[in-house]
C-alpha positions as CSV (number, residue, x, y, z in Angstrom):
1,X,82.2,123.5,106.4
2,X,85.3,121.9,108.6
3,X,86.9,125.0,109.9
4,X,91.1,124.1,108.5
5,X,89.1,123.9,104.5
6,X,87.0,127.5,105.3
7,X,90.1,129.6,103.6
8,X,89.4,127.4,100.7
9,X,85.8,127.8,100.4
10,X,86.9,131.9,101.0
11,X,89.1,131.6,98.0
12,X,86.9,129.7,95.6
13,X,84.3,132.4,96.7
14,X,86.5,135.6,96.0
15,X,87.5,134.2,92.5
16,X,84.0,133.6,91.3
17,X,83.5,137.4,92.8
18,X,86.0,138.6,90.8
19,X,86.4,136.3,88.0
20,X,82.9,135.2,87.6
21,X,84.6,131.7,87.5
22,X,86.2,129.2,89.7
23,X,87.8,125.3,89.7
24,X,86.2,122.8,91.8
25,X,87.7,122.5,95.5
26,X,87.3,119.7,97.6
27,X,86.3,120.9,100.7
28,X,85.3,118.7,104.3
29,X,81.8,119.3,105.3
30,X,80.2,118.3,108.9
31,X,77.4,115.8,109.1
32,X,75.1,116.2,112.1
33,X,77.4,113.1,113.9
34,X,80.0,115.3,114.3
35,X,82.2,113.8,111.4
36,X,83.7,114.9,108.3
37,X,82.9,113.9,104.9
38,X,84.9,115.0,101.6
39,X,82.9,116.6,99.4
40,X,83.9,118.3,95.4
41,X,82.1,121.6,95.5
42,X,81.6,123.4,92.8
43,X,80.7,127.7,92.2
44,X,78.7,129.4,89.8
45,X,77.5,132.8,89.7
46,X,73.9,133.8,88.8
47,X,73.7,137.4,88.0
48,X,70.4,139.3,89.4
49,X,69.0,142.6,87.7
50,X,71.6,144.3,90.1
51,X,74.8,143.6,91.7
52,X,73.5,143.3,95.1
53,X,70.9,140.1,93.6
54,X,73.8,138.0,92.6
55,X,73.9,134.6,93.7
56,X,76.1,131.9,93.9
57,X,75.1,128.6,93.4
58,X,76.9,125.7,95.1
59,X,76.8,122.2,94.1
60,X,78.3,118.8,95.9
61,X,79.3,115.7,94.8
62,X,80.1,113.3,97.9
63,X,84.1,111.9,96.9
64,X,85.0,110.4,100.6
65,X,85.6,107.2,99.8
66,X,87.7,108.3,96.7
67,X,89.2,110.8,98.8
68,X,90.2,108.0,101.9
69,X,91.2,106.0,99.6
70,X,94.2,108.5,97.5
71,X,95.4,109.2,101.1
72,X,95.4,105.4,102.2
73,X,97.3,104.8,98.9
74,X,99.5,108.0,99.7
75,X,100.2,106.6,103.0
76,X,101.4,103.0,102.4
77,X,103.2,104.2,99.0
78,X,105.3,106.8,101.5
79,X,105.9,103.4,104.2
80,X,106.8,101.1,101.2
81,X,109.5,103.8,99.9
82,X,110.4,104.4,104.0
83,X,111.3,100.3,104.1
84,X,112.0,99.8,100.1
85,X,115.1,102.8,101.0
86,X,116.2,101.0,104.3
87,X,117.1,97.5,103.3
88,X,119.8,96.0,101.6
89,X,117.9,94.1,99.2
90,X,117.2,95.7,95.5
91,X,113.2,96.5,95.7
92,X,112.1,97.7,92.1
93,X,108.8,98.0,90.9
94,X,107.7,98.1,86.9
95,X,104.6,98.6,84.4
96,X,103.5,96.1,82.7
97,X,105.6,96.1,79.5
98,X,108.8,95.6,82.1
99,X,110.0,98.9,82.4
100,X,111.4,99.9,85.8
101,X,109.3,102.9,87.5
102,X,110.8,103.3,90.6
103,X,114.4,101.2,92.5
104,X,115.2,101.3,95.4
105,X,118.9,103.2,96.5
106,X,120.1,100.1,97.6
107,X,120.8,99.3,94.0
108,X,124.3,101.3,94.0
109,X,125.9,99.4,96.6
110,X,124.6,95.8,95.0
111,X,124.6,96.5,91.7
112,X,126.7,99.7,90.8
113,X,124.2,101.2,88.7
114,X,122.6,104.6,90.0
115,X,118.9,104.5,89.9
116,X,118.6,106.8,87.2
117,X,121.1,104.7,84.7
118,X,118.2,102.0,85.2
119,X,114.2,103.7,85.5
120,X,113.0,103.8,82.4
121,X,115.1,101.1,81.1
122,X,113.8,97.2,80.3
123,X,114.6,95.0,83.4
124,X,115.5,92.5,80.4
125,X,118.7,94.7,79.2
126,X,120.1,94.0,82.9
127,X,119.4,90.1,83.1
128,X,121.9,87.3,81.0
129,X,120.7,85.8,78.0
130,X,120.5,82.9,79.2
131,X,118.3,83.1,81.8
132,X,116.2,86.0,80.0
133,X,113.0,83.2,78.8
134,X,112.8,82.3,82.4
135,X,111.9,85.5,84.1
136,X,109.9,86.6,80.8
137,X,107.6,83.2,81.6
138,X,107.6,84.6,85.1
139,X,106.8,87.7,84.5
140,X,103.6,86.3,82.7
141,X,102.3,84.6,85.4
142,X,102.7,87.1,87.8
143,X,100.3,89.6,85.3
144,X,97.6,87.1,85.9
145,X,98.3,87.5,89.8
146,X,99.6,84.4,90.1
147,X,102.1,84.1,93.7
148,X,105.1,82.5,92.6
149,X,108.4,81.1,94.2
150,X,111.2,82.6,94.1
151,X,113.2,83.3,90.5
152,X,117.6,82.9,90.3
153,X,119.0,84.7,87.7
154,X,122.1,86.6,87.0
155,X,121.8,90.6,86.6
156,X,123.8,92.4,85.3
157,X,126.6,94.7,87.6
158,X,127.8,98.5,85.9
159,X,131.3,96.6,85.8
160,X,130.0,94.6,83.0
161,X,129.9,91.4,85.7
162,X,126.7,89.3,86.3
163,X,125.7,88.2,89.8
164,X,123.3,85.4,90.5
165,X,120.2,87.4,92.1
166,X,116.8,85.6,93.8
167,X,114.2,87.8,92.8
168,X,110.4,87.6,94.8
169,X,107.6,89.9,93.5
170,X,104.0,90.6,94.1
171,X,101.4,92.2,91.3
172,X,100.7,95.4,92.0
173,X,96.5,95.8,91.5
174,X,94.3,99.1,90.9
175,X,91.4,99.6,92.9
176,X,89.6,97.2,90.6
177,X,91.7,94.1,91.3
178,X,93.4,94.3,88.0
179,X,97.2,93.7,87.7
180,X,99.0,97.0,86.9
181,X,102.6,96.2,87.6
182,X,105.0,94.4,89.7
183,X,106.7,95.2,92.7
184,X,110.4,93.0,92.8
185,X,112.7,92.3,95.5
186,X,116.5,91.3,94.2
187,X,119.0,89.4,97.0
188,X,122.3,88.7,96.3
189,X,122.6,84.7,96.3
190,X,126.2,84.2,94.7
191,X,127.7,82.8,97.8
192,X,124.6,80.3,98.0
193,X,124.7,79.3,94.1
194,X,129.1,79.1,94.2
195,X,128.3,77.0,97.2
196,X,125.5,74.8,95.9
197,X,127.4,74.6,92.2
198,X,130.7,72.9,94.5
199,X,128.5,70.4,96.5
200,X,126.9,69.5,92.9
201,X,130.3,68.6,91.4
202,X,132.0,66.9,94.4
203,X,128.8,64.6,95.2
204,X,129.0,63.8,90.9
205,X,133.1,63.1,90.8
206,X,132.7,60.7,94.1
207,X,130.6,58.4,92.1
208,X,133.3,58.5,89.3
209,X,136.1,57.8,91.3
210,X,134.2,54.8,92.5
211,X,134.1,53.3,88.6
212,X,137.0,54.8,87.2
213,X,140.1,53.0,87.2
214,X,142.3,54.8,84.3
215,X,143.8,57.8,85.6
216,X,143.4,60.1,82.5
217,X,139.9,59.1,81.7
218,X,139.4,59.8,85.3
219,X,140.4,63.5,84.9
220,X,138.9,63.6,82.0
221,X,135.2,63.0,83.5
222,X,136.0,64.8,86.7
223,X,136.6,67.8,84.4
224,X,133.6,67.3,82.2
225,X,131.7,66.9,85.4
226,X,132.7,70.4,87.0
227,X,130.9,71.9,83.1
228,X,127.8,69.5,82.8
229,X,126.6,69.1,86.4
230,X,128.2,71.8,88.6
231,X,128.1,74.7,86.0
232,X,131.1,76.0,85.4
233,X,132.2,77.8,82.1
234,X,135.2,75.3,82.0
235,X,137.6,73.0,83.7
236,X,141.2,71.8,83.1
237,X,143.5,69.5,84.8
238,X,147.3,70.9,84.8
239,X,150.9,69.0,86.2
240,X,154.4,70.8,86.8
């Protein structure tokens, strides 16, 4: 036995002593290499015609590679949460039926919300309407482990404000390759979409100045232009 796991062989020992039962430990045992190899053990008693011819009975069931791989889990679960808590960017991750498991602290300062007013909660009851068939189709595609491009969408803020969001996520797989979840990263992108939504309406109303000549059908379209093509709820023209 690896010498740190002998006080657990010691205990498991004593209890079956004094108990005449114990739970199954998992204990390192040396190979003739010099290594270590993780094995369950199990104790059971066999009582002799006298005390003194008891034995114990010890069984093994070779779990290493189960073993290496709960602590290589452990460890890049522990460096994901180390990064996932260091960056300004919302990092989530959910099940599959969309419910948020685990966000990221970063969430207060871009969205408002503590992380407990969201875990447990839909990511759908944070997104807009609007925009709510979108990342549902996403979300589809990314259960079949599909890589996708990158998702805008307006979430919601604890103010009651939305704030366009680019969202990038990986599926998050079992140690069967099967999709269990997702793992989500949200970046604020209003100042890209604001600016993106002004170059939109300014390229559309230089091609109507170009045919327009009547000045109030001209403000008319340039108005109509800033809802259709560049997005905004509304638009109005107004003189002193």
């Amino acid at each position: 036995v690896f010498n740190a796991d002998a006080q657990r062989v010691a205990e498991q020992r004593h209890e079956i002593a004094t108990r005449q039962c114990a739970a199954p430990v998992e204990v390192r045992y040396l190979t003739p290499t010099g290594n270590v190899r993780w094995m369950a053990q199990q104790m059971r008693q066999v009582r002799g015609l006298t005390a003194e011819n008891n034995t114990i009975i010890v069984g093994l069931h070779d779990i290493d590679h189960e073993v290496t791989a709960r602590f290589a889990m452990a460890e890049s679960e522990a460096s994901f949460r180390l990064l996932a808590e260091n960056v300004t960017d919302v990092v989530y991750t959910v099940n599959l039926d969309g419910q948020i498991q685990w966000i990221s602290p970063s969430v207060v300062e871009q969205l408002g919300w503590r992380a407990g007013d969201m875990v447990g909660h839909s990511v759908v009851d944070f997104v807009f309407s609007e925009d709510r068939t979108r990342l549902m189709a996403w979300r589809q595609l990314l259960h079949l482990g599909e890589i996708l491009d990158e998702l805008m969408m307006r979430v919601l803020q604890s103010s009651g404000d939305f704030v366009w969001m680019k969202a990038r996520a990986q599926p998050i797989r079992d140690a069967d390759g099967r999709v269990t979840g997702v793992v989500v990263a949200l970046r604020n992108c209003e100042a890209e979409v604001v600016t993106a939504r002004a170059l939109r309406t300014i390229s559309a109303g230089s091609r109507v100045l170009v045919r327009v000549a009547d000045d109030m059908a001209l403000l008319r379209q340039m108005c109509q232009i800033a809802v259709d093509e560049g997005g905004y709820l509304m638009a109005w023209y107004g003189q002193k």
